[in-house]
N, C-alpha and C positions, 0 to 999 in steps of 0.2 A: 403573646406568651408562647412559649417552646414550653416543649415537652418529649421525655424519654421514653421511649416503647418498647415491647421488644428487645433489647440491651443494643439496637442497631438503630433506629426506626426515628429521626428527628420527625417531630408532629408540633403545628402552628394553629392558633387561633387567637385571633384578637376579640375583643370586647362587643365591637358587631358585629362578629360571626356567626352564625349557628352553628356551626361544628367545625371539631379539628378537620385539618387537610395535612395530606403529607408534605414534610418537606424535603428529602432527603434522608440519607443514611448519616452514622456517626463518623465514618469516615470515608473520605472519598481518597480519589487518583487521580490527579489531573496534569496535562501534557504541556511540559514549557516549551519544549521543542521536539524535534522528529524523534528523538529518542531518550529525553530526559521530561523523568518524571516528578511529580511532588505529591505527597501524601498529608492530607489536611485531613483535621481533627474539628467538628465544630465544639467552638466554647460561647459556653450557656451567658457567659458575662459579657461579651463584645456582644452577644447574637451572630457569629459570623465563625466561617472556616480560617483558622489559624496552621500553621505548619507544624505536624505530630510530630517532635521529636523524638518520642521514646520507640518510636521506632524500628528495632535492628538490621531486619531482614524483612523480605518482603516475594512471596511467593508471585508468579505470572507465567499463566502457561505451562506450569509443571515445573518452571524453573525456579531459584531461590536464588536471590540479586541483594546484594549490598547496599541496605539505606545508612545516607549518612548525612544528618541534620533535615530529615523527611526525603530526600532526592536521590533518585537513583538514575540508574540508565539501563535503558533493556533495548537490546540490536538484537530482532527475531530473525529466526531462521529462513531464507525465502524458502517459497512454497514449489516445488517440483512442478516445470510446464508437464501439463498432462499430456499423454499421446493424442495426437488428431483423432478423432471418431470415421467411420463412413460416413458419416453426415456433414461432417466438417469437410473432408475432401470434397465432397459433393456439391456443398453448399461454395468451396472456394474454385469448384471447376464454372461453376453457373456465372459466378461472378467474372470471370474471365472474361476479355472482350476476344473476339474475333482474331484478330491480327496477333495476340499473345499463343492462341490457341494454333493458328497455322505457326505461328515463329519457333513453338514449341514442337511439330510435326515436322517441320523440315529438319532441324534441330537431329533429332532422334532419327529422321531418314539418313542422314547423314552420317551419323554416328553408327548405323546398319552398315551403309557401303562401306564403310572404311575399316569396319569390322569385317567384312568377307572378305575385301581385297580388293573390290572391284573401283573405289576411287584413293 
């Protein structure tokens, strides 16, 4: 048997249970693909999540996306690479083998002389 809690809150218990367990919310959001979605409603008469049609709109993120027949599509924002840390450089100088570490000094000794004039 279900039951309604909360105006959110689906709660299950059968007949040899001792007590309700949660089951879920009344409405969920679930992902068909990398950026389309579908918004299920459970109905009390199937026991199971159905596609909420009613719908319109549908907030994520602070943004407001276009449902239409429960499915929408939401393409987030990517996330700004953060600047390296000192830790980061540190941690990628250690990791450096030997021969990248000289290739990179001659490299730059190089780039000295040819900057004074001298090669």
């Amino acid at each position: 048997m279900f039951e309604l809690r909360n105006e959110n809150e689906i709660w299950y218990k059968s007949e040899d249970m001792i007590d309700w367990i949660h089951y879920g919310l009344l409405n969920i959001v679930e992902s068909l693909d990398d950026f389309k979605y579908i918004i299920k409603i459970f109905d009390f008469e199937t026991e199971s999540y159905q596609p909420d049609l009613s719908v319109e709109t549908y907030e994520i993120n602070g943004e407001t996306v276009v449902v239409t027949n429960g499915i929408f599509e939401y393409i987030p924002e990517p996330l700004p690479t953060p600047e390296p840390t000192q830790l980061d450089r540190i941690e990628e100088a250690i990791t450096k083998t030997q021969e990248e570490i000289r290739q990179e000094a001659i490299d730059s000794y190089t780039i000295q002389l040819i900057e004074e004039g001298l090669l």
